[in-house]
PASEBA-1860 file (N, C-alpha, C; in nm, 3 decimals):
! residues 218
1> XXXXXXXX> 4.898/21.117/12.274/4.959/21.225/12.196/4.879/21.352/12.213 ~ 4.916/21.457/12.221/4.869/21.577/12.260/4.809/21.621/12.096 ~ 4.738/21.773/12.143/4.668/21.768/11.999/4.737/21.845/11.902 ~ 4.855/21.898/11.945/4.991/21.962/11.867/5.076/21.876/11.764 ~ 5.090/21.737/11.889/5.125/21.671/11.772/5.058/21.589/11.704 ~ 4.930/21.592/11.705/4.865/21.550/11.610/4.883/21.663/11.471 ~ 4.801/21.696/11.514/4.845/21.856/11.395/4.956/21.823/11.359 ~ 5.079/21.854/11.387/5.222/21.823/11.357/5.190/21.680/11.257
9> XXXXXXXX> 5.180/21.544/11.335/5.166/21.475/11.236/5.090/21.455/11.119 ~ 4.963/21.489/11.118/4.903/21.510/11.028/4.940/21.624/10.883 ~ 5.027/21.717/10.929/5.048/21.834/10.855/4.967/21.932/10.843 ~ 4.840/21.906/10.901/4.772/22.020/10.904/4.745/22.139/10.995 ~ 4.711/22.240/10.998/4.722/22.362/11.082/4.713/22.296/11.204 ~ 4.846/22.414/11.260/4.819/22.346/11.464/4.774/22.481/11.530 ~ 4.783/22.405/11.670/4.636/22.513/11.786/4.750/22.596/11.795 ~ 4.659/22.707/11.823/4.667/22.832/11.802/4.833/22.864/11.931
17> XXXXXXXX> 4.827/22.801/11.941/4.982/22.776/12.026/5.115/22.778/11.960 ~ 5.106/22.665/11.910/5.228/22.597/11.809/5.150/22.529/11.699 ~ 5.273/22.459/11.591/5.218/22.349/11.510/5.275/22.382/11.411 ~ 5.222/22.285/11.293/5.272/22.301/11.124/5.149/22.404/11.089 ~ 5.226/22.545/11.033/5.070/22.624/10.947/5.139/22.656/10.817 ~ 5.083/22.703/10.736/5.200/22.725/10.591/5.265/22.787/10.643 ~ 5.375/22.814/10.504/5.519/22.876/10.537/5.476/23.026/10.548 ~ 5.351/23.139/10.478/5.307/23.234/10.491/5.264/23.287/10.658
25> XXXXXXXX> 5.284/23.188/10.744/5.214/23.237/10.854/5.329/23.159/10.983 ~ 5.454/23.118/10.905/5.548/23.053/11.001/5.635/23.133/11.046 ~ 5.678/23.088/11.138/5.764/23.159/11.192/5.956/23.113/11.238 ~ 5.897/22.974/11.153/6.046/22.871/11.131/6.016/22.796/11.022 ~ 6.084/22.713/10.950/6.060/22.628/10.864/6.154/22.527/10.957 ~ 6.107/22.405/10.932/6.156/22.229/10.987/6.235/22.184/10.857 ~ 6.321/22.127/10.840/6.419/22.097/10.755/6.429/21.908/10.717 ~ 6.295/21.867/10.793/6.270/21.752/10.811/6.144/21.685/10.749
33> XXXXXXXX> 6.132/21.540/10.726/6.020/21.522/10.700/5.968/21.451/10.767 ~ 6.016/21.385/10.882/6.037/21.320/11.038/5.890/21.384/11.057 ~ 5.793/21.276/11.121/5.624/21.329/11.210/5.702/21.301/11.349 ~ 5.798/21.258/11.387/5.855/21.265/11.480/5.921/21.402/11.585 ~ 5.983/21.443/11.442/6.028/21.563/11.468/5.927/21.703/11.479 ~ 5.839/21.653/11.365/5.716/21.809/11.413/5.626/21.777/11.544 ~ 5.618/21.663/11.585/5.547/21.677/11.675/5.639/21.744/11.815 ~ 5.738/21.713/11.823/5.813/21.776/11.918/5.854/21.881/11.903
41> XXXXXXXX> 5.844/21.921/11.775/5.870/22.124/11.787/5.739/22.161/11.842 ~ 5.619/22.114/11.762/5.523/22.160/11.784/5.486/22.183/11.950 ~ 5.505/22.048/12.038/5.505/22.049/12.132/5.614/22.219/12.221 ~ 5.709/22.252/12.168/5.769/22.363/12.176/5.660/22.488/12.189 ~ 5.573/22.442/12.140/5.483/22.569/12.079/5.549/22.667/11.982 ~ 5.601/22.608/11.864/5.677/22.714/11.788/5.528/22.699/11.642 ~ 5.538/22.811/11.531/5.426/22.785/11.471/5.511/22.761/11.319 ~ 5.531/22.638/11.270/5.672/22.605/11.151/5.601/22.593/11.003
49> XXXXXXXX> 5.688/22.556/10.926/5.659/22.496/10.766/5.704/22.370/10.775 ~ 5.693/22.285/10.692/5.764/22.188/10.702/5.864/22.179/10.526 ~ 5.963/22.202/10.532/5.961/22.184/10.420/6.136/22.089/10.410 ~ 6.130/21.938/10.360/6.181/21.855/10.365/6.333/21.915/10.263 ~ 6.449/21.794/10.328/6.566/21.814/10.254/6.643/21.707/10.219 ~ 6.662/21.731/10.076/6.717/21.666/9.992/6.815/21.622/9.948 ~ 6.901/21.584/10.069/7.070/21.563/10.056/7.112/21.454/10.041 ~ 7.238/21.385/10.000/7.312/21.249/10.018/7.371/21.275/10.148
57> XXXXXXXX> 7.324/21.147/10.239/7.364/21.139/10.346/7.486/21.041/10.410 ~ 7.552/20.992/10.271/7.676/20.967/10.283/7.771/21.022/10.380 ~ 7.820/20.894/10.503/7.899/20.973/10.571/8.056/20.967/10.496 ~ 8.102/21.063/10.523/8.257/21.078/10.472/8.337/21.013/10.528 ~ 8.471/20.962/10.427/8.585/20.864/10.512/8.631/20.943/10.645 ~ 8.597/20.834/10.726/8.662/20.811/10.909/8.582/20.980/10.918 ~ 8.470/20.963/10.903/8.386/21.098/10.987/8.340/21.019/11.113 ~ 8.364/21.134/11.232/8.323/21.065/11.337/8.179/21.087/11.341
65> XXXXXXXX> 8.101/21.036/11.383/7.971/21.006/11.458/7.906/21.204/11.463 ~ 7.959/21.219/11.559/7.945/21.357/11.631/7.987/21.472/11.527 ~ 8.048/21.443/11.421/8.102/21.539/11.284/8.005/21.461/11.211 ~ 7.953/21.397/11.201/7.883/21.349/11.083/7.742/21.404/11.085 ~ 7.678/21.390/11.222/7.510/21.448/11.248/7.530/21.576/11.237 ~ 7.638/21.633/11.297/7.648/21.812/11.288/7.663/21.859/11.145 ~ 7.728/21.781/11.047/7.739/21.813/10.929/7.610/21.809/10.850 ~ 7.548/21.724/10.880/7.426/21.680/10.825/7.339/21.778/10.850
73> XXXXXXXX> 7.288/21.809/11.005/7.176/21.908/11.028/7.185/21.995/10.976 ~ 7.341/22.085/10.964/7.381/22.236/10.926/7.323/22.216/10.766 ~ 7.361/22.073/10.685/7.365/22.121/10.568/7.222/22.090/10.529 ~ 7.108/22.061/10.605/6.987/22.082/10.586/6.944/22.177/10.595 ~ 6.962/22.230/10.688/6.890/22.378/10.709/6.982/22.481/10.631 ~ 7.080/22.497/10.547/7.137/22.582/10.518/7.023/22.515/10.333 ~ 7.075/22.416/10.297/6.994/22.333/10.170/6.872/22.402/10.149 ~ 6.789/22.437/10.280/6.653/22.476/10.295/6.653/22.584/10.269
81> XXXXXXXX> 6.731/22.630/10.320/6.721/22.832/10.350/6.748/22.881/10.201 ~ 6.846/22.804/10.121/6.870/22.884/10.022/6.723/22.810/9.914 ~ 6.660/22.711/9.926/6.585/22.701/9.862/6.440/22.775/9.874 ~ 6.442/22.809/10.014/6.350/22.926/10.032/6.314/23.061/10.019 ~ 6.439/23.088/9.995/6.470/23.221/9.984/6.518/23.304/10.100 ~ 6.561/23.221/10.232/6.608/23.241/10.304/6.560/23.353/10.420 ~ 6.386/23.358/10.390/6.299/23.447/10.469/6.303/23.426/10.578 ~ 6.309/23.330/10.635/6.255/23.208/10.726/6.386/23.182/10.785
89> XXXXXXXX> 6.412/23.162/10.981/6.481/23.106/10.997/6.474/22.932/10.963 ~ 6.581/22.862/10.963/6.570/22.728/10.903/6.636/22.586/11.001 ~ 6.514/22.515/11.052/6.557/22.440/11.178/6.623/22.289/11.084 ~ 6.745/22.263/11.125/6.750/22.123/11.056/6.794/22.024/11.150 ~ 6.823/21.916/11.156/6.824/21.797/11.247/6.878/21.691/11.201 ~ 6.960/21.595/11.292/7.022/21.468/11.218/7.019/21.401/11.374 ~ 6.979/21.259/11.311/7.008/21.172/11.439/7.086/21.015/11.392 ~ 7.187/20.947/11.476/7.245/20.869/11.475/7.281/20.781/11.536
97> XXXXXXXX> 7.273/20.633/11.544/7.312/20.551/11.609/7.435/20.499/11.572 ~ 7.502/20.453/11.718/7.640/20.418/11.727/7.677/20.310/11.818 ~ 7.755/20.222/11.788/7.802/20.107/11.883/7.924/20.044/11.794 ~ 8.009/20.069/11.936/8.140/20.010/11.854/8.192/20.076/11.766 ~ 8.150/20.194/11.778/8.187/20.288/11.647/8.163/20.309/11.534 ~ 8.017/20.230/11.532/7.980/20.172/11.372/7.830/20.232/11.388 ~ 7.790/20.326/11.265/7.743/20.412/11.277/7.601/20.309/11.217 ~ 7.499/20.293/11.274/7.344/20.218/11.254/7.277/20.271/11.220
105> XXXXXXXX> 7.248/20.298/11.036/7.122/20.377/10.996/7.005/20.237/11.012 ~ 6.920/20.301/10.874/6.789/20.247/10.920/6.754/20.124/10.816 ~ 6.732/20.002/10.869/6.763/19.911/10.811/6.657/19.925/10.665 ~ 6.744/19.798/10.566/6.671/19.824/10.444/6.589/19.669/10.406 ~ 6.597/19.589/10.539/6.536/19.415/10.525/6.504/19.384/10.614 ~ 6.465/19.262/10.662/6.408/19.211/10.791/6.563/19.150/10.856 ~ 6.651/19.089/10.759/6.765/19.054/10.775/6.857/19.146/10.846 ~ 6.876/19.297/10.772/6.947/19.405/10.847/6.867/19.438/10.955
113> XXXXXXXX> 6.746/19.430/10.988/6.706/19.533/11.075/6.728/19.381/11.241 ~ 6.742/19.283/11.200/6.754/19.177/11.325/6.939/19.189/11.315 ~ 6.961/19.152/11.239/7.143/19.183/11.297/7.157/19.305/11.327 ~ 7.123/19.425/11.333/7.122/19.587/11.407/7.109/19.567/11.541 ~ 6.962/19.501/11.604/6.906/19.486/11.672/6.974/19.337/11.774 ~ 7.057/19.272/11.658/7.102/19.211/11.812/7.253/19.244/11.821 ~ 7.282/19.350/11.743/7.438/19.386/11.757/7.394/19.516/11.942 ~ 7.286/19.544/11.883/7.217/19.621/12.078/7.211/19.545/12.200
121> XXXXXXXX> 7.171/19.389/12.134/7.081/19.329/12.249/7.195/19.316/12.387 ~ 7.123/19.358/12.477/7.236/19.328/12.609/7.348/19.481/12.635 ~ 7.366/19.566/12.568/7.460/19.649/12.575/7.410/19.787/12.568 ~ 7.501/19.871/12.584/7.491/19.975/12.577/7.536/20.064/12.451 ~ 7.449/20.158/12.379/7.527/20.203/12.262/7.490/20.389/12.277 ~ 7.555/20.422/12.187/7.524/20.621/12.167/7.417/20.666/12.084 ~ 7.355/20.718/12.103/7.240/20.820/12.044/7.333/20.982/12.032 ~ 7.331/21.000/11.859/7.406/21.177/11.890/7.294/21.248/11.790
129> XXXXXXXX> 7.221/21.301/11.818/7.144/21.387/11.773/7.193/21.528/11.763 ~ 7.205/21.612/11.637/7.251/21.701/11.605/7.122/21.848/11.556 ~ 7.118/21.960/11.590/7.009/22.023/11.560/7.113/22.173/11.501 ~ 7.064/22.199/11.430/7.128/22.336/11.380/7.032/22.457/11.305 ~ 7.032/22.571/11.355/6.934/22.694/11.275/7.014/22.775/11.237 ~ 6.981/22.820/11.147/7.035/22.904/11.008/6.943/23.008/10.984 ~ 6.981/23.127/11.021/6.870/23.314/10.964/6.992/23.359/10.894 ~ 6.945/23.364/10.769/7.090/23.475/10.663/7.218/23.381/10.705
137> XXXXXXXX> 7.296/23.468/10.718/7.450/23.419/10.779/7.499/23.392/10.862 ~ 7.391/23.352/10.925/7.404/23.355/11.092/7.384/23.184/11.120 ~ 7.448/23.155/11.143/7.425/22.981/11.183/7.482/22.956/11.334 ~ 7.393/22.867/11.433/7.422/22.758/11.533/7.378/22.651/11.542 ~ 7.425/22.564/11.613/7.381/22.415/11.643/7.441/22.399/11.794 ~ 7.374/22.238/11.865/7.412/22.182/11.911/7.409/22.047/11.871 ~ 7.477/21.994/11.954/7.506/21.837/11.942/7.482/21.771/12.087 ~ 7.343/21.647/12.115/7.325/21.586/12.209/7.361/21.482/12.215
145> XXXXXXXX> 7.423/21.359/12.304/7.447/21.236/12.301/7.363/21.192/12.440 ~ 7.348/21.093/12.413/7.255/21.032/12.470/7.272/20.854/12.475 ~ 7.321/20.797/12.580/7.356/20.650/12.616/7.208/20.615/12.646 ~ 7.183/20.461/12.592/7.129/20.409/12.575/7.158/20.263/12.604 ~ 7.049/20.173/12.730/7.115/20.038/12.729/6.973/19.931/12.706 ~ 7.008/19.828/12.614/6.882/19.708/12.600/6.934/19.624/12.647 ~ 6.790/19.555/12.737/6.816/19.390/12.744/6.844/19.335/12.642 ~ 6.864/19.213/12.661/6.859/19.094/12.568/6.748/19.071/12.540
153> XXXXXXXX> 6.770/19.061/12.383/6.656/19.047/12.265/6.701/18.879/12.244 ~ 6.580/18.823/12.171/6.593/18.704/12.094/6.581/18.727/11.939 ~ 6.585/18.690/11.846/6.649/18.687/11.736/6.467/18.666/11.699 ~ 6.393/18.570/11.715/6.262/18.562/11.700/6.170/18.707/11.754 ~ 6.190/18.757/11.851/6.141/18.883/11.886/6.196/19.020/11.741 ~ 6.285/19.000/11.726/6.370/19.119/11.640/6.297/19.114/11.519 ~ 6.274/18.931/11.479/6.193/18.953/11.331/6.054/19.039/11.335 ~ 5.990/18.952/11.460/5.838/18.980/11.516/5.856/19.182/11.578
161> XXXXXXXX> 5.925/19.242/11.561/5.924/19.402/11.568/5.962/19.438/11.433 ~ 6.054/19.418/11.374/6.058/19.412/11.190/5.895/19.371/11.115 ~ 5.853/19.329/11.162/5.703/19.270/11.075/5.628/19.333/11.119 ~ 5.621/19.430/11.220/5.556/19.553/11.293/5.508/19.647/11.202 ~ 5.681/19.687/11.130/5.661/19.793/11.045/5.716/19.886/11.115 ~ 5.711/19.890/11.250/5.794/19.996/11.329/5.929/20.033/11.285 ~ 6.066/19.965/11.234/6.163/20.004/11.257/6.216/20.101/11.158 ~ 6.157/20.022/11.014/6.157/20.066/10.874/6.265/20.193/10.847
169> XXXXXXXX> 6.233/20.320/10.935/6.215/20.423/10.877/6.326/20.507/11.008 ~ 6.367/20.398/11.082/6.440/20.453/11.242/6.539/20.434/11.214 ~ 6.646/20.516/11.266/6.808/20.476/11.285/6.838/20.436/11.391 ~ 6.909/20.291/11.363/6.909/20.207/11.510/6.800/20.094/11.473 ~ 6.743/20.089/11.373/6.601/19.975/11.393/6.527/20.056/11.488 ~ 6.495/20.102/11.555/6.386/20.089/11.681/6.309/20.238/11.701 ~ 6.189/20.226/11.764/6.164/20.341/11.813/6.152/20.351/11.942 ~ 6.207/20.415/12.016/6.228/20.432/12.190/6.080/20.498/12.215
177> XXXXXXXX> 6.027/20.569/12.117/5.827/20.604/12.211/5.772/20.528/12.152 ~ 5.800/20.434/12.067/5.682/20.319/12.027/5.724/20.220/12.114 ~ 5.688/20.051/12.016/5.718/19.944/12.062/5.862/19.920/12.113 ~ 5.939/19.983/12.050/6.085/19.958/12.057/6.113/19.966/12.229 ~ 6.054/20.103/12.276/6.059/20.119/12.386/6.077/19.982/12.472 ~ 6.043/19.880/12.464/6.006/19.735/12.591/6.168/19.673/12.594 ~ 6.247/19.728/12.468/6.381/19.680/12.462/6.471/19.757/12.563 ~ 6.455/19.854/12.615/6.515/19.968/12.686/6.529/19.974/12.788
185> XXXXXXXX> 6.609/19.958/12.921/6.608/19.952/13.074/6.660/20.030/13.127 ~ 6.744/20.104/13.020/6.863/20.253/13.085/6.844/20.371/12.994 ~ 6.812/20.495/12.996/6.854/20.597/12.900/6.969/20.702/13.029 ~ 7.046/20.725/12.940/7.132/20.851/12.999/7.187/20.973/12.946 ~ 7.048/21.060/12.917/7.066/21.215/12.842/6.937/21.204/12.793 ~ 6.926/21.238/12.709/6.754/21.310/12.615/6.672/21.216/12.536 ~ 6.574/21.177/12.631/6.497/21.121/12.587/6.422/21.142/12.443 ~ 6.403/21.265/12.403/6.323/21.336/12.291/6.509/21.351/12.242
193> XXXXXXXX> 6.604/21.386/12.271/6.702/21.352/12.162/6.746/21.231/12.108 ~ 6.663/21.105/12.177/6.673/20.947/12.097/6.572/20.973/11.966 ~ 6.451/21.036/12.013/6.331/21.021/11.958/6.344/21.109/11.808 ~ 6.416/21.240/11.822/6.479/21.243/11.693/6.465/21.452/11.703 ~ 6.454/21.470/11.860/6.454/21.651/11.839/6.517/21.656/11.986 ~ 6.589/21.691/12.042/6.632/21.704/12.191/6.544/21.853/12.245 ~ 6.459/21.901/12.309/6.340/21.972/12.321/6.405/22.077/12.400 ~ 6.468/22.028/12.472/6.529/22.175/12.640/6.652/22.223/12.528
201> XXXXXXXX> 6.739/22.166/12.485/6.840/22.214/12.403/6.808/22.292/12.257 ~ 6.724/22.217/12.194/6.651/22.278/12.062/6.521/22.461/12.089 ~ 6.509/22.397/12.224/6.415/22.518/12.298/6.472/22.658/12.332 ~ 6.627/22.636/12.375/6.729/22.747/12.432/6.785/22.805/12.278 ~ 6.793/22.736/12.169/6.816/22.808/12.080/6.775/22.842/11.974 ~ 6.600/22.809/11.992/6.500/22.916/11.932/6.486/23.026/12.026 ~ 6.497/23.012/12.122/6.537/23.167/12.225/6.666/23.239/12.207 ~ 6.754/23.212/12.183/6.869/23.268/12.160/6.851/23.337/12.013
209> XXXXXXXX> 6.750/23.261/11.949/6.747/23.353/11.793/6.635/23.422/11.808 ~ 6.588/23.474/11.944/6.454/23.541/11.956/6.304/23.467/11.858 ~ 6.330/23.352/11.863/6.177/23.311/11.762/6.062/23.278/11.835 ~ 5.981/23.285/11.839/5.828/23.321/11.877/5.818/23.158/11.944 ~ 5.813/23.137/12.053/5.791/23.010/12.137/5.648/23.022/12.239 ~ 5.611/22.895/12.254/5.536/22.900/12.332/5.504/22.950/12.478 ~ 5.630/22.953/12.525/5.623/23.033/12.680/5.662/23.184/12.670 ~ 5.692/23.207/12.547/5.730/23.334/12.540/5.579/23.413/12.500
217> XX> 5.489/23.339/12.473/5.361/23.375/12.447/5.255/23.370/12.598 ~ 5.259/23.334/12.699/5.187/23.302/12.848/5.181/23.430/12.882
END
């Protein structure tokens, strides 16, 4: 791990590049509470707040997949902005797993998180990661998808990654840069948009809102 996202994960001030520094010296606020997600802005070299959001993430009857993460990110970062006072542009984020059309949050047992995990095993399923920024009245997003294929898992392996502690907190059970990763033989689209920030796409539109990036600093 680089030392950005350490900083990032830790929460404490990052190098003089990028990172989490208070909201007095940011130049974005993160709409997340994901160490996942700051480490990959950070990696951006952007210099953020972190300041988490507080929504029901109830998806709505027959919301698709791809309307559901976009709804979600927008209404984080918009949630944020007005709780901030709206100084700050406001980065928010949603990520989702899908197979069969059946949308895989993050399990709440050892029981859910092995039937998740072998409803994957052998197949291919969707990753749609949604990112959206909000300055005043001004709102964009994109939306990444991202195919994803696992070997075959055994049902004894699924418990033995559940007892990890790894999946806990993932949508989908798994983490594709941790352990989860050994389940994985195909990705097709954004690697860092499985992981929970899509970086080249999230990167083009902190440039499009002119915000202070790392290459814009070289």
């Amino acid at each position: 791990m680089t030392a950005a996202g350490d900083a990032a994960l830790a929460g404490g001030p990052g190098p003089a590049h990028g990172g989490t520094v208070a909201i007095a010296a940011a130049d974005l606020v993160l709409a997340s509470a994901s160490p996942r997600r700051s480490a990959l802005l950070a990696g951006i070299g952007v210099r953020f707040a972190v300041v988490p959001a507080q929504l029901d993430e109830t998806p709505e009857p027959a919301e698709l997949p791809r309307d559901y993460v976009a709804r979600l990110a927008l209404a984080k970062a918009r949630a944020v902005a007005a709780a901030t006072g709206g100084a700050l542009p406001v980065l928010g984020a949603d990520t989702t797993v899908v197979c069969d059309g059946r949308l895989l949050g993050k399990p709440v047992s050892e029981a859910d998180a092995v039937a998740m995990l072998m409803t994957l095993s052998g197949r291919t399923h969707q990753v749609f990661t949604a990112v959206a920024l909000v300055r005043g009245a001004t709102a964009a997003g994109v939306l990444v998808e991202t195919a994803v294929t696992f070997r075959e898992l055994s049902a004894a392996e699924c418990r033995a990654y559940w007892r990890s502690g790894e999946p806990a907190d993932k949508a989908g059970g798994y983490a594709l840069q941790g352990m989860g990763g050994v389940f994985v033989t195909r990705i097709e689209g954004s690697y860092s948009g499985v992981v929970g920030l899509p970086v080249a796409e999230t990167y083009k539109l902190l440039c499009d809102f002119a915000i202070d990036c790392g290459l814009s600093r070289v």
